[in-house]
VOGU-3710 file (C-alpha; in Angstrom, 3 decimals, decimal comma):
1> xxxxxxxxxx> -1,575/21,906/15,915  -1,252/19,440/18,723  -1,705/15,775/17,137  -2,071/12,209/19,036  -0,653/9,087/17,377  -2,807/7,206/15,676  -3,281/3,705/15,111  -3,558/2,124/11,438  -5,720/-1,150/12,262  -7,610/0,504/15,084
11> xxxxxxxxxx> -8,759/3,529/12,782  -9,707/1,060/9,538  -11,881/2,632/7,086  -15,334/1,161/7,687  -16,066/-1,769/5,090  -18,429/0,550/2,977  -15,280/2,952/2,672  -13,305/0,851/0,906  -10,788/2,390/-1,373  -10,102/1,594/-5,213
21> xxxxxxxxxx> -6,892/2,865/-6,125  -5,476/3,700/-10,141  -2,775/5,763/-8,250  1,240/4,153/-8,280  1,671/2,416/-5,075  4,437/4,849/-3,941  3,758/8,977/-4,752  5,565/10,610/-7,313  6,373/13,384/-5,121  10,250/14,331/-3,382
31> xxxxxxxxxx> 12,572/11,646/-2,349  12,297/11,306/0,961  15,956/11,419/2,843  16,939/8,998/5,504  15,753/11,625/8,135  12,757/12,205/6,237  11,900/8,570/6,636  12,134/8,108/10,150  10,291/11,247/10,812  7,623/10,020/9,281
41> xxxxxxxxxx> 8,208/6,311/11,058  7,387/8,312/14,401  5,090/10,973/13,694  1,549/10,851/14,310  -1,201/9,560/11,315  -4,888/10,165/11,200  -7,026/8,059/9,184  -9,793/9,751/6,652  -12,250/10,443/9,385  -9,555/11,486/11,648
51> xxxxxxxxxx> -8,223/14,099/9,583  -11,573/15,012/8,799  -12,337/16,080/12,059  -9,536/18,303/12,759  -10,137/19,945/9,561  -13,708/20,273/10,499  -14,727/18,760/7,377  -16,822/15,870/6,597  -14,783/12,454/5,843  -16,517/12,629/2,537
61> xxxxxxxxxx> -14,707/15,763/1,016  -11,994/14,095/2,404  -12,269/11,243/0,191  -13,181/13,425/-2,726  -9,744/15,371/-2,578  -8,392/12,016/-2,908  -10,426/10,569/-5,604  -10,064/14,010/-7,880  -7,728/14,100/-10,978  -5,448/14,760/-10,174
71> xxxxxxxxxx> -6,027/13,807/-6,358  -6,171/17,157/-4,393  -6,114/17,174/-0,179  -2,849/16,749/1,770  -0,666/13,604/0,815  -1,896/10,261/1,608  -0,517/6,672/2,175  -2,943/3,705/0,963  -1,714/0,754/3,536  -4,061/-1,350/2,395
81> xxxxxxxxxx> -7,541/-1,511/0,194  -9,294/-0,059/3,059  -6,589/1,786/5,471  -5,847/5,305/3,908  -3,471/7,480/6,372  -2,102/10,462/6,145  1,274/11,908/8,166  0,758/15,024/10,409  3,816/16,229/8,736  2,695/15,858/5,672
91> xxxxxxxxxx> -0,782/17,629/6,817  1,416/20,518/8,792  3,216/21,295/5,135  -0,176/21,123/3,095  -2,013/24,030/5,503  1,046/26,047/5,108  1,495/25,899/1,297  -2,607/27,049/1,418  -2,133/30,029/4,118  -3,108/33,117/2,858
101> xxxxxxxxx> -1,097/35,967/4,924  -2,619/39,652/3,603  -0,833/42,249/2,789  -0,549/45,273/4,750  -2,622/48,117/3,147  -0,850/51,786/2,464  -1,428/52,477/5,727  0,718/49,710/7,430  -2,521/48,432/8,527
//
């Protein structure tokens, strides 16, 4: 999936957006290792409606995967009350872990 960086401030949730968060401020998930961080430091983010497009979903079942509990949807980073961004890396991993590959029948087909 070919990505573009994207910008935090320029792609700012719209005021009406805004973002109330009961979540920890840093993700219970895996420790990331010092090559973990700087991957992320340099790979590409897309913001809610960013993400939302490449999914070709709308923004707002975006925001419902995060809002859920527990929150569903590929990781996410809240930078501020309004700036929610999420790591291509992070939405690279997500689509594989929900990739259905079928099984070949008894025919090998």
């Amino acid at each position: 999936m070919p990505s573009e960086p994207i910008a935090a401030v320029a792609n700012a949730e719209p005021h009406h957006e805004k973002e109330t968060s009961t979540y920890p401020a840093a993700p219970p998930h895996h420790a990331a290792s010092p090559d973990n961080q700087t991957s992320l430091l340099i790979s590409p983010w897309y913001s809610t409606s960013d993400l939302a497009a490449r999914l070709g979903v709308d923004a707002s079942t975006i925001r419902r995967w995060r809002t859920a509990q527990p929150p569903q949807g590929p990781p996410f980073v809240t930078v501020s009350e309004r700036v929610i961004m999420y790591s291509a890396l992070d939405v690279d991993e997500w689509l594989r872990h929900r990739r259905t590959v079928p099984a070949k029948g008894l025919n090998g087909r």
